[in-house]
C-alpha positions, -999 to +999 in steps of 0.1 A: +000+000+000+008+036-005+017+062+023+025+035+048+059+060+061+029+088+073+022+062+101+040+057+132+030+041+165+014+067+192+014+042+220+039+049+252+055+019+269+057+020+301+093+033+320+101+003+331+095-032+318+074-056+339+055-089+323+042-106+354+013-109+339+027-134+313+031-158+341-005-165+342-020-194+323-056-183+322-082-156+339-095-174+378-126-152+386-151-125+364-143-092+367-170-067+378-186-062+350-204-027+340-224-023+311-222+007+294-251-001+266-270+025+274-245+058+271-215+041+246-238+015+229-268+042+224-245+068+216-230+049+184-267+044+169-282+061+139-313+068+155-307+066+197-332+046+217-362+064+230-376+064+269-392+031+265-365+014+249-337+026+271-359+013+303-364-023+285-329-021+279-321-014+314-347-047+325-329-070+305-294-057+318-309-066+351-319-099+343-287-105+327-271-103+358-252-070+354-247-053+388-232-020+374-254-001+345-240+030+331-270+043+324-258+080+306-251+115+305-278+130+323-269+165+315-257+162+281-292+154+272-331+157+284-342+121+272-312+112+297-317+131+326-358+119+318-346+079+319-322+084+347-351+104+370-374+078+355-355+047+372-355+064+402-386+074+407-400+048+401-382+022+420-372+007+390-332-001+402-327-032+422-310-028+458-282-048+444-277-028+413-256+007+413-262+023+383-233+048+370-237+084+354-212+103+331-198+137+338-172+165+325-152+181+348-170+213+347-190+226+376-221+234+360-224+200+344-213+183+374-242+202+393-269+186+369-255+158+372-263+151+414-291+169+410-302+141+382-293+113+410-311+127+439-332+096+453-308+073+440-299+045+463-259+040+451-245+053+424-211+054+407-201+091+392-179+090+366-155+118+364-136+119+329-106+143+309-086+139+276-053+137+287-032+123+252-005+139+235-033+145+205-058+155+226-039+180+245-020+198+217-051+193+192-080+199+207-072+218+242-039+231+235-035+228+272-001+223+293+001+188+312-004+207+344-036+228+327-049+193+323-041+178+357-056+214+372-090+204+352-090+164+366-084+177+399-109+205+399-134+183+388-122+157+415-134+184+443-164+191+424-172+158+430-165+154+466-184+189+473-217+180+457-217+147+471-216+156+500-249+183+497-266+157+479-283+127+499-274+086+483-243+067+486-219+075+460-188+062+443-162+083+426-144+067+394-120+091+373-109+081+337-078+097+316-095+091+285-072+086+256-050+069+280-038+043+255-023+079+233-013+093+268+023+090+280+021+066+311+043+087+335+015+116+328-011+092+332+005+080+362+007+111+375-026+127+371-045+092+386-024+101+413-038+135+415-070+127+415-064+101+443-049+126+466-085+145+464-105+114+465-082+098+496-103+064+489-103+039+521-114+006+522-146+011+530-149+041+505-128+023+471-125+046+441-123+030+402-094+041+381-105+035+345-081+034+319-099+031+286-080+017+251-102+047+240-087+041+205-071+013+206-034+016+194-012-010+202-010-052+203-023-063+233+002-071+250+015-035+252-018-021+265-018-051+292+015-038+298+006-005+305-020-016+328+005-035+353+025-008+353+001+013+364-014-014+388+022-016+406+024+023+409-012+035+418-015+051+452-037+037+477-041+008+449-058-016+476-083+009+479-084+018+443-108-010+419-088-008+384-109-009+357-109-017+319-122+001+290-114-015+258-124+000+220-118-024+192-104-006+166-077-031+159-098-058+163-083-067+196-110-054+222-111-093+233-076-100+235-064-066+251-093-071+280-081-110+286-046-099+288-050-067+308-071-086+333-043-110+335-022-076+343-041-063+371-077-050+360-107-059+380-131-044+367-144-044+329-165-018+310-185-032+277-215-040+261-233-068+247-220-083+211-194-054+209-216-023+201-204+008+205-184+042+185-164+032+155-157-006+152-174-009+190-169-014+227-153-048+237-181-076+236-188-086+266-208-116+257-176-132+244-154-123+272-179-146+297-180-171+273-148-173+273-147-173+312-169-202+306-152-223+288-121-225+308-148-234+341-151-202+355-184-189+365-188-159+340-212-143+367-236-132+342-263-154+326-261-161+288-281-191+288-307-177+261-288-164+238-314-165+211-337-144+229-307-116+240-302-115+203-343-105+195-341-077+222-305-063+210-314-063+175-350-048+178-337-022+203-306-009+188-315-021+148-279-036+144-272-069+136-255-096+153-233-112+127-232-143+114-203-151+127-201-134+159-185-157+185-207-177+201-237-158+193-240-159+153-261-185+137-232-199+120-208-204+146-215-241+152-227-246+125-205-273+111-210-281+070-175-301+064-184-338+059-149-345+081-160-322+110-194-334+110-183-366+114-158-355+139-192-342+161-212-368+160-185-392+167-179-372+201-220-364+206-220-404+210-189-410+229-204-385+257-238-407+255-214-438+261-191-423+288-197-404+321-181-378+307-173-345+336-160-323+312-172-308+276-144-324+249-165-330+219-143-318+189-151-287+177-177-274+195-153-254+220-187-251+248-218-275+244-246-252+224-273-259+248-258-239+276-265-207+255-298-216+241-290-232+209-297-265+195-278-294+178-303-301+151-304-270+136-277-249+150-248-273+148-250-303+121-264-280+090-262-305+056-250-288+019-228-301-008-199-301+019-215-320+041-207-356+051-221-390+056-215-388+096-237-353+094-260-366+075-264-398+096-264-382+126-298-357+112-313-391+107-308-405+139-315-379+163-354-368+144-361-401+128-344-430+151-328-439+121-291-459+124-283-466+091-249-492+088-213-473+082-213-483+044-253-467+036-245-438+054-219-432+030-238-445+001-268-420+013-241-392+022-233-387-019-270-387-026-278-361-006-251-342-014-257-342-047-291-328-040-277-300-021-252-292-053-276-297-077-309-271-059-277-250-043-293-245-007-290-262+023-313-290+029-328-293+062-336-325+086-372-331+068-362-327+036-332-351+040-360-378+056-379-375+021-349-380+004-339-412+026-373-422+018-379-420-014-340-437-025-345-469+000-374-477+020-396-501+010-393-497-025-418-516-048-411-513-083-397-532-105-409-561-082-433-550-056-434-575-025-473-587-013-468-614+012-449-641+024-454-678+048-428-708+060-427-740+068-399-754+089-380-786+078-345-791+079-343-759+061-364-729+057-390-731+029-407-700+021-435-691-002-438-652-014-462-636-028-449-611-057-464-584-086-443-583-115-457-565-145-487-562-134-486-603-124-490-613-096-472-646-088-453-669-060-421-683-058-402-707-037-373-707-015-353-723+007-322-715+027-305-716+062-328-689+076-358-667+067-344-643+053-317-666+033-350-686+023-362-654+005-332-645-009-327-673-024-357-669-046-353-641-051-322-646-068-335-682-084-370-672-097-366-634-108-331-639-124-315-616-100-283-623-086-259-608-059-242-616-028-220-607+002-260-599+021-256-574+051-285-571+076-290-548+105-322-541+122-334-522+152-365-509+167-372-471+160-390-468+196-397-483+226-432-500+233-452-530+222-468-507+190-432-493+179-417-497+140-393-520+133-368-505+107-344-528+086-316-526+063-300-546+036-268-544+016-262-566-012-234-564-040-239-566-074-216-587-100-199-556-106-190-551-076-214-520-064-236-526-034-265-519-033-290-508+000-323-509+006-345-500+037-382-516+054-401-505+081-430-523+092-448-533+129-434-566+123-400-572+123-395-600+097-416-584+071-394-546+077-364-571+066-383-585+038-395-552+027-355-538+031-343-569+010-368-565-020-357-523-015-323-533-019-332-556-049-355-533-067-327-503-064-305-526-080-327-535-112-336-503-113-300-498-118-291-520-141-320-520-160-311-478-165-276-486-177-286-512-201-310-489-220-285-460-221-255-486-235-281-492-264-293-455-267-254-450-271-247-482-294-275-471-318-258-430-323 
C-alpha cells in the first residue's frame, strides 16, 4: 500500500518493563462487569433509543445479571436526565444494582448531574478528561499541568456536591485517551486525583483506563495496565478498571490480557456495540470465562432471545459469525468435522463424561440456548455422511450401517449441489425415503409364509408386470430362504447380504426398521430400507428395497449402452 511511512505508532510503553502478567495461564474469577449499553452503545446508533427502549434495555441488563449499568449523560441530554429520573422514581433499580452516570469536569455540568441522582440509592459518578499527547496539543492546546488542574478540579467538584446531595456515591475518574497518553503523565494525574479522593477501604475509588482508541497489540496495553497497577496510590483501595475499544480488532484479547495484568473491573456491552468498530463484547469475554470453568457471573443461557431484544432495540445486527452468538458459529458443513461431532455427541452418550471435549464445539450449544439439530449439524454439498447420519438418527431413530451412510451421504449431497441450498432434517428424511425404504417397483413384495423342515421353505407372494405370482425358497434362515428366490426365480443375482435391524422406539406398537446391503456382479452394493410393525416383514420389505434399487439400476444402464450403441 501507498503512504504507509505517514504512520507511526502513538502508544507509550511504560518506563520500566514488567510482564508478570505473562506468568498466568488463564483468567480465575469474572471481573465486575459494568455495562455501558446505554451511554456508549446508544450513543453509536443512527437513531438513539427512545424512553421506553432505554428502560427495556435497562430490565434486561438486570436480568442478565449486570450489577453495574451505566445508564448515561444526564446532563448532556433531556431524554437522559428523563430515563435516569425515571428509574429512580419509580423504584425501577434493584437494591443490588448501582447504576453509574457520566460527567465532565466542569461545575455546572457536574451540578446537573447530582441533581439528576437525587433519590438514588448507590451510584457510581464518573468523572472523565482527555489527557493524550493529540488531545492536549489538538484539541485543548493545554499544558500537562492545565490538564491535571482540570481532573483535579473536577475531583473536588465531585466530593463537594456529594456531600450536599443525599445517596451513597462512588467516585471513578478516567484519563480518556489513556492508550495515546504518556504513562508517566497518566500515572501522574491518577495520582492527583487520588490525593483528592483519599479512597479507604470502606470508600474504594475505580481508576479507569480506557483503550479509548485502541493503538497497540495487546500485550502493550496489558503492559501498561501493570504498570500502572504496581504504581497506583492507595491501589488496595483503588478498583482498576478496563475500558477496551476495538479498533484493531483486539478489544477481546487486550481485556483478557490486561485482566491477567491487574484490572478488575471491565467496562463493555453486549455483542461489541459501540463508536467506530465498537466497545469490547462482553458476551464473548464470559463465554470465554466459561469455557475455561469459570463462572462468567452473568447469565447467557438464552442467547437466542438476548439477540431479539439487542437487534429490535438498537437495529444492528449480530453477525453471522459473531463468536458464540452468530447462527453460524456451530454450524459445522464439512463432511470431516461433521463426522468428527457426532463421533464425540456419542462417545459423551457412552461415557460419564465430567467435562465438555467434543471436537469442535469449543462449549456445548445448549448452555446458551442453541440447539444441535439445527444450530450445529447443517447438511449442503460439503457435508458428510457422519452429518447426514447423525440428522437421521436424532429426528427419525434412524441408524443406518457405516457403508449406507456413505452411500446416502453422496446422494444427498448431490441434492444440495444440484438445488444450491442447504437441505434441512425433513427434507433429508424425504430423500432417505424416497432412495431406499420399502421400494416396490420393479418387483413389488405382497406377502410371504414358511414352513420349517431341515431348512427354511418359504412361499412369497410377488407383482411383476402387473402379475401377480409366488415363488419358492429355501435357505439356512428366513431371510436366506427369501433370498434365495429371489435370486432363483426373478433372475436376479448378488451376494455378500448385510442385515441390521433395530427398533425405531420403545413400546409393544413401535416400528421395526431394517436394512440390507447386497453387492452386485460388478462389484457395487447396493442398499435398501423396510419399516413395518413386524419385524420379519421390515427385513423383507429392506431386501426386495435393496433388490428393486439394484434392477432399477441396471436396467437404467442397459437402456443408455443401447441409446449410445444405436448414435
Amino acid at each position: 500500500m501507498k503512504n504507509f511511512e505517514k504512520y507511526t505508532r502513538g502508544y507509550f510503553m511504560p518506563p520500566q518493563t514488567s510482564l508478570k502478567w505473562t506468568q498466568k495461564e488463564y483468567i480465575t474469577e469474572a471481573p465486575t462487569w459494568c455495562s455501558v449499553d446505554l451511554r456508549d452503545g446508544n450513543q453509536a446508533l443512527v437513531v438513539p433509543m427512545n424512553l421506553e427502549e432505554k428502560l427495556e434495555f435497562f430490565q434486561v441488563l438486570v436480568k442478565l445479571g449486570f450489577k453495574e449499568i451505566e445508564v448515561g449523560f444526564p446532563a448532556a441530554s433531556e431524554t437522559e436526565y428523563t430515563f435516569l429520573r425515571t428509574l429512580i422514581e419509580q423504584d425501577l433499580i434493584p437494591d443490588d444494582v448501582t447504576i453509574q452516570v457520566l460527567t465532565q469536569s466542569r461545575e455546572h455540568i457536574i451540578q446537573k448531574t447530582f441533581e439528576s441522582l437525587k433519590g438514588a440509592k448507590q451510584a457510581v459518578v464518573h468523572l472523565y478528561n482527555s489527557t493524550s499527547v493529540a488531545q492536549r496539543e489538538q484539541v485543548f492546546r493545554k499544558s500537562k499541568q492545565e490538564i491535571i488542574d482540570i481532573a483535579v478540579t473536577g475531583a473536588e467538584l465531585l466530593k463537594k456536591y456529594a456531600a450536599e446531595t443525599e445517596g451513597n456515591f462512588k467516585f471513578q475518574y478516567s484519563p480518556e485517551s489513556f492508550t495515546g497518553t504518556e504513562i508517566d503523565f497518566a500515572l501522574e494525574i491518577c495520582n492527583a486525583v487520588l490525593d483528592v479522593w483519599q479512597p479507604t477501604a470502606d470508600s474504594k475509588v475505580i481508576i479507569n483506563l480506557p483503550a479509548t482508541v485502541s493503538m497497540s497489540m495487546s500485550h502493550v496495553y496489558a503492559s501498561q495496565i501493570e504498570y500502572m497497577s504496581d504504581h497506583l496510590k492507595y491501589r488496595d483501595n483503588v478498583i482498576l478498571s478496563l475500558h477496551p475499544h476495538n479498533d484493531r480488532g483486539t478489544g477481546i484479547a487486550d481485556t483478557e490480557l490486561a485482566l491477567l495484568a491487574g484490572g478488575q473491573r471491565v467496562e463493555g456491552t453486549l455483542f461489541g456495540n459501540g463508536e467506530r468498530t465498537g466497545n469490547v463484547d462482553i458476551v464473548t469475554l464470559a463465554l470465554n470465562m466459561y469455557s475455561h470453568g469459570v463462572d462468567p457471573k452473568l447469565n447467557f443461557e438464552n442467547i437466542p432471545e438476548i439477540i431479539e431484544v439487542y437487534e429490535r432495540m438498537t437495529k444492528m445486527k449480530v453477525n453471522e459469525r459473531q463468536p458464540y452468538a452468530g447462527k453460524l458459529v456451530f454450524a459445522a458443513f464439512s463432511g470431516s468435522h461433521q463426522d468428527a461431532i457426532a463421533k464425540g455427541m456419542k462417545w459423551r452418550e457412552e461415557h460419564d463424561c465430567e467435562h465438555w471435549t467434543v471436537p469442535y464445539l469449543p462449549i456445548d450449544p445448549k448452555d446458551i440456548g442453541r440447539e444441535y439439530e439445527g444450530d450445529v449439524i447443517r447438511i449442503n454439498s460439503q457435508s458428510g455422511k457422519g452429518g447426514i447420519g447423525y440428522l437421521l438418527e436424532q429426528h427419525y431413530g434412524l441408524d443406518l450401517p457405516p457403508k449406507m451412510r456413505e452411500d446416502f451421504g453422496y446422494r444427498v449431497k448431490n441434492v444440495s449441489d444440484r438445488l444450491a441450498k442447504e437441505l434441512v432434517a425433513n427434507e433429508i428424511y424425504d430423500i432417505f425415503k424416497e432412495v431406499y425404504v420399502n421400494i416396490q417397483s420393479p418387483v413389488e413384495f405382497l406377502n410371504y409364509r414358511f414352513s420349517q423342515h431341515d431348512d427354511y421353505e418359504t412361499t412369497i407372494t410377488v407383482k411383476q408386470n402387473g402379475e401377480v405370482q409366488e415363488i419358492n425358497g429355501a435357505g439356512n434362515g428366513r431371510l436366506d430362504a427369501i433370498s434365495n428366490a429371489l435370486q432363483s426365480k426373478l433372475g436376479v443375482s448378488y451376494s455378500n447380504l448385510v442385515y441390521k435391524e433395530h427398533a425405531l422406539e420403545v413400546g409393544s406398537s413401535s416400528q421395526a426398521v431394517s436394512y440390507v446391503g447386497i453387492t452386485a456382479p460388478d462389484g457395487k452394493v447396493h442398499w435398501g430400507c423396510g419399516i413395518d410393525v413386524d419385524i420379519m416383514t421390515s427385513s423383507v420389505k429392506a431386501l426386495f428395497s435393496a433388490v428393486n434399487n439394484m434392477t432399477q439400476e441396471q436396467s437404467e444402464l442397459v437402456a443408455a449402452s443401447e441409446a449410445i450403441s444405436k448414435k
